[in-house]
Structure formats: structure tokens, C-alpha cells
DSSP file (Angstrom, degrees, kcal/mol; ACC not computed):
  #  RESIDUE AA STRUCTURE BP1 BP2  ACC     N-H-->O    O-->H-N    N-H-->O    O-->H-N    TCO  KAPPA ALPHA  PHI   PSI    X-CA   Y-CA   Z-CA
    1    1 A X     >        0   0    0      0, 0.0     4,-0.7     0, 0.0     5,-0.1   0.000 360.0 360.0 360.0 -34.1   46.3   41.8  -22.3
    2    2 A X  H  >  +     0   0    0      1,-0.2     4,-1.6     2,-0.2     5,-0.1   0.693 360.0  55.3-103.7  -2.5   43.5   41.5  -24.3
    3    3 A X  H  > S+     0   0    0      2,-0.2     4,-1.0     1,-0.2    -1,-0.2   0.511 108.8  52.1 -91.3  -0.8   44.3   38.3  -26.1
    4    4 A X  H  4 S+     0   0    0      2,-0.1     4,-0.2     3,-0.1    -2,-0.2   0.660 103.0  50.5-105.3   6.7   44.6   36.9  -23.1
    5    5 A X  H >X S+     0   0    0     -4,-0.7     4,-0.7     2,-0.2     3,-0.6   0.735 113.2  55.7 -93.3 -41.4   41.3   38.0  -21.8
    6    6 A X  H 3X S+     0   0    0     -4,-1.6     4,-4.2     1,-0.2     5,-0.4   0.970 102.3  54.0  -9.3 -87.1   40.4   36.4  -25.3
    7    7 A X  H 3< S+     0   0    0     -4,-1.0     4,-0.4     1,-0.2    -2,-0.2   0.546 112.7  40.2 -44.6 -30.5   41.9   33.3  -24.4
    8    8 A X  H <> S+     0   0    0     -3,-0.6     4,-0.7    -4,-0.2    -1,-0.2   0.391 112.7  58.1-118.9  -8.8   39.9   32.9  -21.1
    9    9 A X  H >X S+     0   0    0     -4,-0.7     4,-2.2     2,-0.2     3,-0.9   0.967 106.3  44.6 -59.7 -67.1   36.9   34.1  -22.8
   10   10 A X  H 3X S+     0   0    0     -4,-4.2     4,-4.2     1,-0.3     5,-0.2   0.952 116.6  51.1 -48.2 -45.2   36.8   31.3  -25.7
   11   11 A X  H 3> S+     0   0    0     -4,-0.4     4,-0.5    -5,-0.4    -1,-0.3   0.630 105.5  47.3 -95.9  11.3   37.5   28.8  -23.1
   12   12 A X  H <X S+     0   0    0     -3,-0.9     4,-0.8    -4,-0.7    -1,-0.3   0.748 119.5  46.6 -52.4 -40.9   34.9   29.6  -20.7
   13   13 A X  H  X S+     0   0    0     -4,-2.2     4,-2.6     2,-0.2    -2,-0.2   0.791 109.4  52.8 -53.7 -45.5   33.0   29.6  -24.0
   14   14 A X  H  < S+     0   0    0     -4,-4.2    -1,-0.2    -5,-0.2    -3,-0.1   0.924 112.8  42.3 -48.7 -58.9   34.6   26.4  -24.8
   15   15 A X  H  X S+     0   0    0     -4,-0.5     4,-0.7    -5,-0.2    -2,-0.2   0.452 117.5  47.2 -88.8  -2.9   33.5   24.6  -21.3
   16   16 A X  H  X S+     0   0    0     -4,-0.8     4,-2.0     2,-0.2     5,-0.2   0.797 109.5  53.9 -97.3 -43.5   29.9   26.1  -21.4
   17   17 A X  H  < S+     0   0    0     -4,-2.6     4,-0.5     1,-0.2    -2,-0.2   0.737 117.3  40.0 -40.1 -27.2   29.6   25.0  -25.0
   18   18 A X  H >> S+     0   0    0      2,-0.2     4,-2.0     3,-0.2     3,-0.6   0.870 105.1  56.3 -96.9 -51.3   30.5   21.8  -23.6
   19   19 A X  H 3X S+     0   0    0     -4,-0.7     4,-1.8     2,-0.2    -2,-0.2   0.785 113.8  52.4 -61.0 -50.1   28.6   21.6  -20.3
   20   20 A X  H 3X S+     0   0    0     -4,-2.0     4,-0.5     2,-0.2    -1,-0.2   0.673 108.1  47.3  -9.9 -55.7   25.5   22.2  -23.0
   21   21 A X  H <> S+     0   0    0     -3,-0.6     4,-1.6    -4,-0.5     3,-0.4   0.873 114.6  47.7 -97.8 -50.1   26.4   19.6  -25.0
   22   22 A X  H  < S+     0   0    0     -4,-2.0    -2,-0.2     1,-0.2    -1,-0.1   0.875 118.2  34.8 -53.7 -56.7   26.7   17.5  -22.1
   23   23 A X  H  < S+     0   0    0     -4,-1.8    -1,-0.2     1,-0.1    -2,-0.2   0.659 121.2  49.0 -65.8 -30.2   23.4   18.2  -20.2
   24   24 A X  H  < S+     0   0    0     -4,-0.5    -2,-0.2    -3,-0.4    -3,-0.2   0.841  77.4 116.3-111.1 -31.7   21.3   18.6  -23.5
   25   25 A X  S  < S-     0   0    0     -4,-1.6     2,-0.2     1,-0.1    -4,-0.0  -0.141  72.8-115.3 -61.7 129.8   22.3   15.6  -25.4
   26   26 A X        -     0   0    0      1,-0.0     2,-0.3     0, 0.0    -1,-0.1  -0.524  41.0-178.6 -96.8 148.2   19.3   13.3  -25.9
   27   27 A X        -     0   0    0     -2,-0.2     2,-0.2     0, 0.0    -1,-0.0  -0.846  28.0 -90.4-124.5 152.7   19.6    9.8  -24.1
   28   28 A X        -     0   0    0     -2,-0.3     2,-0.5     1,-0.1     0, 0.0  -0.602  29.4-139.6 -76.3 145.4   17.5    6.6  -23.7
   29   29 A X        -     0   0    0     -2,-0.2     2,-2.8     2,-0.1    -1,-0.1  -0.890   3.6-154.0 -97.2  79.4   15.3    6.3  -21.3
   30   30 A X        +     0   0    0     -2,-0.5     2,-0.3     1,-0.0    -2,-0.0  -0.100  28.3 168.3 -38.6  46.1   15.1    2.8  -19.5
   31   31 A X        -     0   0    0     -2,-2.8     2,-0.3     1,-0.0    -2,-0.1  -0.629  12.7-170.0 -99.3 128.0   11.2    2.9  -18.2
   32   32 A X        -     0   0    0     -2,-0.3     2,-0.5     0, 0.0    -1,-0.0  -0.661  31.3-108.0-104.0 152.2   10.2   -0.5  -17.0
   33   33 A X        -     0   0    0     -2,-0.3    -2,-0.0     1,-0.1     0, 0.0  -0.829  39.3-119.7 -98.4 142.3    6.6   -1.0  -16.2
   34   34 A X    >   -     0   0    0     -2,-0.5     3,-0.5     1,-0.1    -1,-0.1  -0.056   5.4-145.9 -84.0 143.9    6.2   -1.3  -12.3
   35   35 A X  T 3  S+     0   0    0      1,-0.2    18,-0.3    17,-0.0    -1,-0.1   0.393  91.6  78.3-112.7  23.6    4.8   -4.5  -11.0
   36   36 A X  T 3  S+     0   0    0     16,-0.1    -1,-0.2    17,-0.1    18,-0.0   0.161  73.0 108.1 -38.5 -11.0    3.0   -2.4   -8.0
   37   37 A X  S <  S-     0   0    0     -3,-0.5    15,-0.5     1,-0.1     2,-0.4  -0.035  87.2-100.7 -57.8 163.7    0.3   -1.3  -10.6
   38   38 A X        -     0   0    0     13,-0.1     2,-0.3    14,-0.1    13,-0.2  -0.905  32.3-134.7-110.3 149.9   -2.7   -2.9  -10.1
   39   39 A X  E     -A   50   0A   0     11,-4.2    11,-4.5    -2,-0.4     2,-0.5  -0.688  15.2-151.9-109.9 138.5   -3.5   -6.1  -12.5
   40   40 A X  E     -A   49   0A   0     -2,-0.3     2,-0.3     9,-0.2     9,-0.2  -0.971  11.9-160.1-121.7 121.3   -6.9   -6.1  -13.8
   41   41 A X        -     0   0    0      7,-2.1     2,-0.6    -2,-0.5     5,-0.0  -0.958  13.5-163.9-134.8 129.8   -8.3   -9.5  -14.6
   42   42 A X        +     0   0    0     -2,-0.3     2,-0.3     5,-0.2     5,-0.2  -0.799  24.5 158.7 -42.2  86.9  -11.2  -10.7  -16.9
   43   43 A X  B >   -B   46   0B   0      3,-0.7     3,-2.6    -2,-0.6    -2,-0.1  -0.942  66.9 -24.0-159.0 128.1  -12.2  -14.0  -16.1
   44   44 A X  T 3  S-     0   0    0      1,-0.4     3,-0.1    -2,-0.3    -2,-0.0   0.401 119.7 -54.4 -37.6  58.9  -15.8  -15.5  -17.1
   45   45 A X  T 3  S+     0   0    0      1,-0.1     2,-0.4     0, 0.0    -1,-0.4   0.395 117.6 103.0  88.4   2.3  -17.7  -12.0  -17.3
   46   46 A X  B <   -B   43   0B   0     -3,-2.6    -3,-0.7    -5,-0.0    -1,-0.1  -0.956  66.1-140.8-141.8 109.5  -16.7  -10.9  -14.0
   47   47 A X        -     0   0    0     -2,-0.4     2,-0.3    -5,-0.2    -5,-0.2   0.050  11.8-159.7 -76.4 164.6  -14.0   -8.4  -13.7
   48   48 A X        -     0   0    0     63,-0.1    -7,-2.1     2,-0.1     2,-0.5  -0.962   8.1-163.1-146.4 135.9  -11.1   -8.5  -10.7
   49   49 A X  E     +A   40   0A   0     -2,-0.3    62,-2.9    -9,-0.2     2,-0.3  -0.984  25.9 171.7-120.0 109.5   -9.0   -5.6   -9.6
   50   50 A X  E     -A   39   0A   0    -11,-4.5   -11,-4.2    -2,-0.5     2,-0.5  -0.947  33.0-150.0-133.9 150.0   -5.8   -7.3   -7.6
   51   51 A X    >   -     0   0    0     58,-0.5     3,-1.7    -2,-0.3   -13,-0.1  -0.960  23.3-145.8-120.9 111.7   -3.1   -5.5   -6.5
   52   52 A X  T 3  S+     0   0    0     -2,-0.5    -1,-0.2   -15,-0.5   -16,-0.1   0.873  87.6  27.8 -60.6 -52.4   -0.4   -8.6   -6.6
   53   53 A X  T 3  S+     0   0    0    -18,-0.3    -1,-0.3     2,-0.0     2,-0.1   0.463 109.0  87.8 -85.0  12.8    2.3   -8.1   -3.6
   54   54 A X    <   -     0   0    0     -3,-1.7     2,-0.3    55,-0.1    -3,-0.0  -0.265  58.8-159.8-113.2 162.1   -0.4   -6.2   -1.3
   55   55 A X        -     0   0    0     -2,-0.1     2,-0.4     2,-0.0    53,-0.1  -0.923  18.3-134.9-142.5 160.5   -3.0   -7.8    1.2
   56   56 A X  E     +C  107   0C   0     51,-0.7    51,-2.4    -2,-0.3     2,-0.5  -0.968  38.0 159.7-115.4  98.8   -5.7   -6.0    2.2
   57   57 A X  E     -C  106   0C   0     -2,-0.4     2,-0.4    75,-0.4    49,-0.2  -0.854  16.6-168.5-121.2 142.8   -6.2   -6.4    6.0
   58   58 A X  E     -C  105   0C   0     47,-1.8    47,-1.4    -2,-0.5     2,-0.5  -0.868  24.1-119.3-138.7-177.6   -8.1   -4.1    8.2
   59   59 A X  E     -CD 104 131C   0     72,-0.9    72,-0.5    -2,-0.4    45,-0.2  -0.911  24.5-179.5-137.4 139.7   -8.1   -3.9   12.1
   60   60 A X  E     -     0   0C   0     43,-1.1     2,-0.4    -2,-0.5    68,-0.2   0.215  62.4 -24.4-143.3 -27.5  -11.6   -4.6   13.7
   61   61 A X  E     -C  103   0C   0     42,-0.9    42,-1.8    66,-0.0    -1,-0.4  -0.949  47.6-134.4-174.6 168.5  -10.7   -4.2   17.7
   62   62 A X        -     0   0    0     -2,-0.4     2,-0.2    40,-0.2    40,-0.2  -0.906  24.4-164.6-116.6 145.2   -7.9   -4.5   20.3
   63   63 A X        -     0   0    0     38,-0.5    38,-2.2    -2,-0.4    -2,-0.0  -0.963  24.4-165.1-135.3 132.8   -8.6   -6.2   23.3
   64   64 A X  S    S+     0   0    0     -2,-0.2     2,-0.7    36,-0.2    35,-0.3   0.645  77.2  81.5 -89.2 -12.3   -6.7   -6.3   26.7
   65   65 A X     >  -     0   0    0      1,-0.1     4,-7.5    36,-0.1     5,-0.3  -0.685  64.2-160.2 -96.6 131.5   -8.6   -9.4   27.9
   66   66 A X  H  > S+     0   0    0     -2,-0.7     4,-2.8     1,-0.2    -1,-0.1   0.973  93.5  47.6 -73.9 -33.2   -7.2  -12.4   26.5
   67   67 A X  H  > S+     0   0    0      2,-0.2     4,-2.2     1,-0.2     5,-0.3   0.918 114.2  50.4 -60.1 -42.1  -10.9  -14.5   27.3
   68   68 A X  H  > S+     0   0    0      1,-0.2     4,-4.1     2,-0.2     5,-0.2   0.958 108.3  52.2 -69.1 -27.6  -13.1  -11.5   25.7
   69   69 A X  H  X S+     0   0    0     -4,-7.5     4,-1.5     1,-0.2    -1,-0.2   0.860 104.2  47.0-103.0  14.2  -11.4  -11.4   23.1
   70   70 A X  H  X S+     0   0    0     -4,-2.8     4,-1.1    -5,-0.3    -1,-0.2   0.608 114.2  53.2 -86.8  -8.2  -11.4  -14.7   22.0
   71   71 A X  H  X S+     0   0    0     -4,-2.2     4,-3.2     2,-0.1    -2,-0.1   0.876 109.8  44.9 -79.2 -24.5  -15.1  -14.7   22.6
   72   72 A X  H  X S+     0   0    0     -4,-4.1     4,-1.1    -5,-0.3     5,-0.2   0.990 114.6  53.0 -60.2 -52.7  -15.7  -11.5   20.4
   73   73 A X  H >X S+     0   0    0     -4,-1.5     3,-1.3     1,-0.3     4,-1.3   0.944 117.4  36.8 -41.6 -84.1  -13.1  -13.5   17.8
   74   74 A X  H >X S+     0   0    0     -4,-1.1     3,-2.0     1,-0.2     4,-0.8   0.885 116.7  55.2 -31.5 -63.6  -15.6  -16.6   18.1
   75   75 A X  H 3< S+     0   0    0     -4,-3.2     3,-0.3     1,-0.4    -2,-0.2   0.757 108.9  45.2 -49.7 -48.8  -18.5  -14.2   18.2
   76   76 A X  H << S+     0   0    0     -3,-1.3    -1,-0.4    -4,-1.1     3,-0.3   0.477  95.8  78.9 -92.8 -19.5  -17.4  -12.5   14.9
   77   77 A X  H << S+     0   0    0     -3,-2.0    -1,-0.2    -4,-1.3    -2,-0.2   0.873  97.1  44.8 -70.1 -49.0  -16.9  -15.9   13.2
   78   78 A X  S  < S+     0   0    0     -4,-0.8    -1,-0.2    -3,-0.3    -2,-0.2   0.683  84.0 111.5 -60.1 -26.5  -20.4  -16.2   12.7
   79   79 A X    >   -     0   0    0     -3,-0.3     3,-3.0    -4,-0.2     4,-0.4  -0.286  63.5-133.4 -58.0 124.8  -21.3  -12.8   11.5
   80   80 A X  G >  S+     0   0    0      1,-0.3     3,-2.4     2,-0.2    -1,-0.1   0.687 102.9  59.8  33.8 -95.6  -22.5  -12.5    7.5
   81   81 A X  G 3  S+     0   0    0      1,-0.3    -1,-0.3    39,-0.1    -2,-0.1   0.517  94.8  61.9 -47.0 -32.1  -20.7  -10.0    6.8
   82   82 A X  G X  S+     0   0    0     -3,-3.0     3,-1.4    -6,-0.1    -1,-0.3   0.594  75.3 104.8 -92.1  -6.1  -17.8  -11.7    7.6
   83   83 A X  T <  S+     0   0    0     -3,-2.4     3,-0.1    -4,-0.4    -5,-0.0  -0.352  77.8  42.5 -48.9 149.0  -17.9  -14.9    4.8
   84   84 A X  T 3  S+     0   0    0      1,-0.2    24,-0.7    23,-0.1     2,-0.2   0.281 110.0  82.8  80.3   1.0  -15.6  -14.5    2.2
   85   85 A X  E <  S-E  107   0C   0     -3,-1.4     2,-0.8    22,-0.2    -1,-0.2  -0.831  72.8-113.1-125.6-170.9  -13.1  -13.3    4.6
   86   86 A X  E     -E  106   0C   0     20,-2.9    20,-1.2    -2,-0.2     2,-0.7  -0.615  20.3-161.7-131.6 102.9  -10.7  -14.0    6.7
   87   87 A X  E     -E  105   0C   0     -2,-0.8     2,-0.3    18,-0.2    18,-0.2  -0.458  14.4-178.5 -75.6 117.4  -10.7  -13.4   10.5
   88   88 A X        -     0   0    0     16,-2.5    16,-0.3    -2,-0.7     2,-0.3  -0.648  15.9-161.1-108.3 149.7   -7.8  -13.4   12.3
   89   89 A X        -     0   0    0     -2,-0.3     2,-0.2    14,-0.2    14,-0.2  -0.976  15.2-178.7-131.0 156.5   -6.5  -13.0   16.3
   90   90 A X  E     -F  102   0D   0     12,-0.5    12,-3.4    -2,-0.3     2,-0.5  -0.858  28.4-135.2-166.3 163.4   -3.1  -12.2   17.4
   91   91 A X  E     -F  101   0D   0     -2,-0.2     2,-0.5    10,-0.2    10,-0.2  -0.922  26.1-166.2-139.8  92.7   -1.5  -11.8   20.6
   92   92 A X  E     -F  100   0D   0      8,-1.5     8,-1.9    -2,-0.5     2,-0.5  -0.698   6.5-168.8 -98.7 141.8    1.0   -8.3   20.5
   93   93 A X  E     -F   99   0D   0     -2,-0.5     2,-0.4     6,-0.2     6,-0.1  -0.922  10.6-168.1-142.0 137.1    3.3   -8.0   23.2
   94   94 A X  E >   -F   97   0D   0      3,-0.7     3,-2.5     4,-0.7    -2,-0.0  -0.793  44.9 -89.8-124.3 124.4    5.5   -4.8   24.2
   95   95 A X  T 3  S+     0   0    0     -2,-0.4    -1,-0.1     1,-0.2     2,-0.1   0.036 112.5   9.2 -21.3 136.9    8.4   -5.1   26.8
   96   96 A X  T 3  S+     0   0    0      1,-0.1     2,-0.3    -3,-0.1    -1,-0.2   0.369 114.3 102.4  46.7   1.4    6.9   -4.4   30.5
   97   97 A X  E <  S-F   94   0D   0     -3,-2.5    -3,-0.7     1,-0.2     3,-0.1  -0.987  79.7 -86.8-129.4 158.5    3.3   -4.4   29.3
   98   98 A X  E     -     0   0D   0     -2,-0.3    -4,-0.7    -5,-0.1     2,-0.3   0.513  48.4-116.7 -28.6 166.2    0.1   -6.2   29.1
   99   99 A X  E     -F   93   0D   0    -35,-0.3     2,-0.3    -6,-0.1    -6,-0.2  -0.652  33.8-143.6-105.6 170.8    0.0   -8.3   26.2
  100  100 A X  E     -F   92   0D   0     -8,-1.9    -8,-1.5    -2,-0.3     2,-0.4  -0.837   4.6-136.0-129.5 152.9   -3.0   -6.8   23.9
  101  101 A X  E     -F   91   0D   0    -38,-2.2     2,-1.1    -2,-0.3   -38,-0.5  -0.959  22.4-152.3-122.4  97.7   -5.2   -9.1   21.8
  102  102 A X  E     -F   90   0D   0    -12,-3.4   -12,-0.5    -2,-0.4     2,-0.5  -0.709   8.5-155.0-106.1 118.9   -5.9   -7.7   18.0
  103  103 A X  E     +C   61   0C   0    -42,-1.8   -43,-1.1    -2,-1.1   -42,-0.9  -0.736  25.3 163.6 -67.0  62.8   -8.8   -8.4   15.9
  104  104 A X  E     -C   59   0C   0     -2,-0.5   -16,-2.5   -16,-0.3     2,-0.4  -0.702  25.9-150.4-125.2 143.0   -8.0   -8.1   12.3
  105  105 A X  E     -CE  58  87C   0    -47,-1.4   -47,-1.8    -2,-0.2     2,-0.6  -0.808   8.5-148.5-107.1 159.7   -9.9   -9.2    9.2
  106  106 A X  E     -CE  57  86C   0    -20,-1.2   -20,-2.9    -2,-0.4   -49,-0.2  -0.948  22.9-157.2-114.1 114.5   -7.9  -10.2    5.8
  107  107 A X  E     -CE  56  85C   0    -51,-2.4   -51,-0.7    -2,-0.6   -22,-0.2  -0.610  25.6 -86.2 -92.1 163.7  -10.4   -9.3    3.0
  108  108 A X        -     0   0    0    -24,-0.7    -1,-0.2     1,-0.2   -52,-0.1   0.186  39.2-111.9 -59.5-179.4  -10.1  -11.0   -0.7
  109  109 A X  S    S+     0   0    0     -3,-0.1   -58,-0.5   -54,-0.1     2,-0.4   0.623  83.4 103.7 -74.0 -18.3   -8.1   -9.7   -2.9
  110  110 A X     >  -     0   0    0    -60,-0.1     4,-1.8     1,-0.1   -60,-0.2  -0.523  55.5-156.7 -70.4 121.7  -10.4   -8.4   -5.4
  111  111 A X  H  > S+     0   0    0    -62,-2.9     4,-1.2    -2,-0.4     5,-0.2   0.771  90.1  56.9 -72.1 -28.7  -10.6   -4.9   -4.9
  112  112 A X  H  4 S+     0   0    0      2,-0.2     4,-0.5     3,-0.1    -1,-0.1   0.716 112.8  42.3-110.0 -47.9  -14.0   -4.4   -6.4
  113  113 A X  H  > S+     0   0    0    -64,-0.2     4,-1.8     1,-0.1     5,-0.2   0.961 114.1  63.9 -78.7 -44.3  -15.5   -7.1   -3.8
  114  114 A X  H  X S+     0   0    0     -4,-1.8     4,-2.0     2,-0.2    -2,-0.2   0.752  96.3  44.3 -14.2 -62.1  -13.4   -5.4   -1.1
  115  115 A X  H  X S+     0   0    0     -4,-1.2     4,-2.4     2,-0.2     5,-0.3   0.882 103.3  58.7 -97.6 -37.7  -14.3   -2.4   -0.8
  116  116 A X  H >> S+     0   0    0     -4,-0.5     3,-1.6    -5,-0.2     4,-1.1   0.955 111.8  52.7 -40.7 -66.5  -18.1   -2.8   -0.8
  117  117 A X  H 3X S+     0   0    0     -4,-1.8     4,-0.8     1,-0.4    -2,-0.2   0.801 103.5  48.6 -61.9 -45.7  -17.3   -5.0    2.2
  118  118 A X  H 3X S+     0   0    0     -4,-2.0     4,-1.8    -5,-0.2     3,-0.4   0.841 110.3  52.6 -72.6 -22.3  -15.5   -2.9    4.0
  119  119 A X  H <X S+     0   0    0     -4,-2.4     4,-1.3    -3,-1.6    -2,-0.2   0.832 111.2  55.4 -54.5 -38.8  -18.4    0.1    3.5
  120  120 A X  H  X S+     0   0    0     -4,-1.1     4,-0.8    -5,-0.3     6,-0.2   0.733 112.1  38.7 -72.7 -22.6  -20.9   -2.7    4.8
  121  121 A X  H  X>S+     0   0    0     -4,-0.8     4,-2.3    -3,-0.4     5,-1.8   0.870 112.9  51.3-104.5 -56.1  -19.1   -3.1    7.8
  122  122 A X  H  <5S+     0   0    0     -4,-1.8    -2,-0.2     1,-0.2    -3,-0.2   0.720 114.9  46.0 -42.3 -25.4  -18.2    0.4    8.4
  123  123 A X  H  <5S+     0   0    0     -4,-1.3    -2,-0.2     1,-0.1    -1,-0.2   0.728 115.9  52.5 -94.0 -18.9  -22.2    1.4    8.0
  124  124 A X  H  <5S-     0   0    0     -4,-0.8    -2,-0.2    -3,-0.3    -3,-0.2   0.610 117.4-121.8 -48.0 -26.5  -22.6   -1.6   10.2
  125  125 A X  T  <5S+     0   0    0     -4,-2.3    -3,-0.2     2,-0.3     3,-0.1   0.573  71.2 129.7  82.1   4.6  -20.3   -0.5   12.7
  126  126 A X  S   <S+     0   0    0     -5,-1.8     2,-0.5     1,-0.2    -4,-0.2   0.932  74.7  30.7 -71.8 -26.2  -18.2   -3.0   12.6
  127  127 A X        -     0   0    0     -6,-0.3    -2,-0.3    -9,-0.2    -1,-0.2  -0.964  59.2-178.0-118.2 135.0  -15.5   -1.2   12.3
  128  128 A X  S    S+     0   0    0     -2,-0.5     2,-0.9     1,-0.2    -1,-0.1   0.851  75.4  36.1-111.7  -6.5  -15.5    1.8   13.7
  129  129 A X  S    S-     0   0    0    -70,-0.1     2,-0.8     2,-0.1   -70,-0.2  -0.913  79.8-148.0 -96.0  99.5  -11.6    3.5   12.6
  130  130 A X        +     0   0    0     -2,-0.9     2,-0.6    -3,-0.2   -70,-0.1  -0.513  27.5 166.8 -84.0 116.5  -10.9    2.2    9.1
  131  131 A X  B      D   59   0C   0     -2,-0.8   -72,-0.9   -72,-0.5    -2,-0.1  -0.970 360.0 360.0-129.5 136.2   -7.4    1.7    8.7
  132  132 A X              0   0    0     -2,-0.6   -75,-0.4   -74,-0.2    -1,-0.1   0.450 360.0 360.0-137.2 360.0   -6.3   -0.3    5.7
């Protein structure tokens, strides 16, 4: 009896010793560097913070009238504020209701010119929910 209580001792012993060895054993670690970072580029004194597969777009009005809002759209073409981007309209449309008219601007890619623009326009009031 007690060498076989032995016997199922060592080899629990055996299979934790093992399970140990298994778990604890040091291994390589493949880490590739992500190409979501953001790429920071130097270019004649003037730094650029771009984030390569992203756009930066932000949403400036909905309209259910298709004539305002291609006047606001027109309207907004002229503002300032808005050089150096890019204003867009689009025409969303959902099964069984009016079709909606969206205002959205695509700002550069430079983060660093970005976001100042979008602050100018948000203390302007041009936009007044910032989703980006």
C-alpha cells in the first residue's frame, strides 16, 4: 500500500515537474513593430505627425434638405478656416426614410496642423459635436 501511494506520488510529482518545465521554459518572442504607430516625419525644419492608414475626417452638419444643404456646402467652401482642407457632401439614405445630406470635412494629415484646425473651428463654432 504504501509503495503504491509512492508510485502515484512520484508521478504526480513527475507530471507537475513537467507541467513546470513546460510553462516556465524561456521562449522567443516574435514582437513586430505595428504599422498603426504614428510616423513622425522631418522634412525641411518643419516637423509632421501622420498616422499612415487613418484619415482624419470630422462631421460639420446633417441636413434633411437636399437645396440647403448644398447651399451651406457652397457657403462653407469659402470660409478661411476651411483652406487646406477638404469639404465634402454626401447623400445617406436608410430604407423607408428621408435621405439625409452630411457635411463632413477631411482635414490634412498632419496631425500637428490638424488639430489646431479643428480647435479653431470648434471655438468658431463651426462645429459644434466634435467627432473624429
Amino acid at each position: 500500500m504504501f509503495l503504491r501511494m509512492l508510485a502515484y506520488l512520484s508521478l504526480l510529482a513527475l507530471a507537475g515537474a513537467g507541467w513546470l518545465g513546460y510553462r516556465l521554459y524561456p521562449r522567443e518572442l516574435n514582437i513586430a513593430p505595428s504599422h498603426d504607430a504614428l510616423h513622425i516625419d522631418i522634412r525641411d525644419g518643419r516637423a509632421r505627425v501622420i498616422h499612415p492608414r487613418r484619415l482624419i475626417v470630422t462631421l460639420i452638419g446633417r441636413q434633411t434638405d437636399e437645396l440647403f444643404a448644398y447651399l451651406l456646402f457652397e457657403d462653407l467652401a469659402g470660409v478661411p478656416e476651411f483652406h487646406g482642407a477638404e469639404l465634402l457632401l454626401s447623400r445617406e439614405a436608410a430604407p423607408k426614410m428621408p435621405p439625409e445630406y452630411v457635411i463632413t470635412l477631411r482635414l490634412p494629415d498632419d496631425l500637428l496642423e490638424a488639430i489646431p484646425l479643428l480647435a479653431r473651428l470648434v471655438a468658431t463654432n463651426w462645429i459644434t459635436d466634435l467627432t473624429w
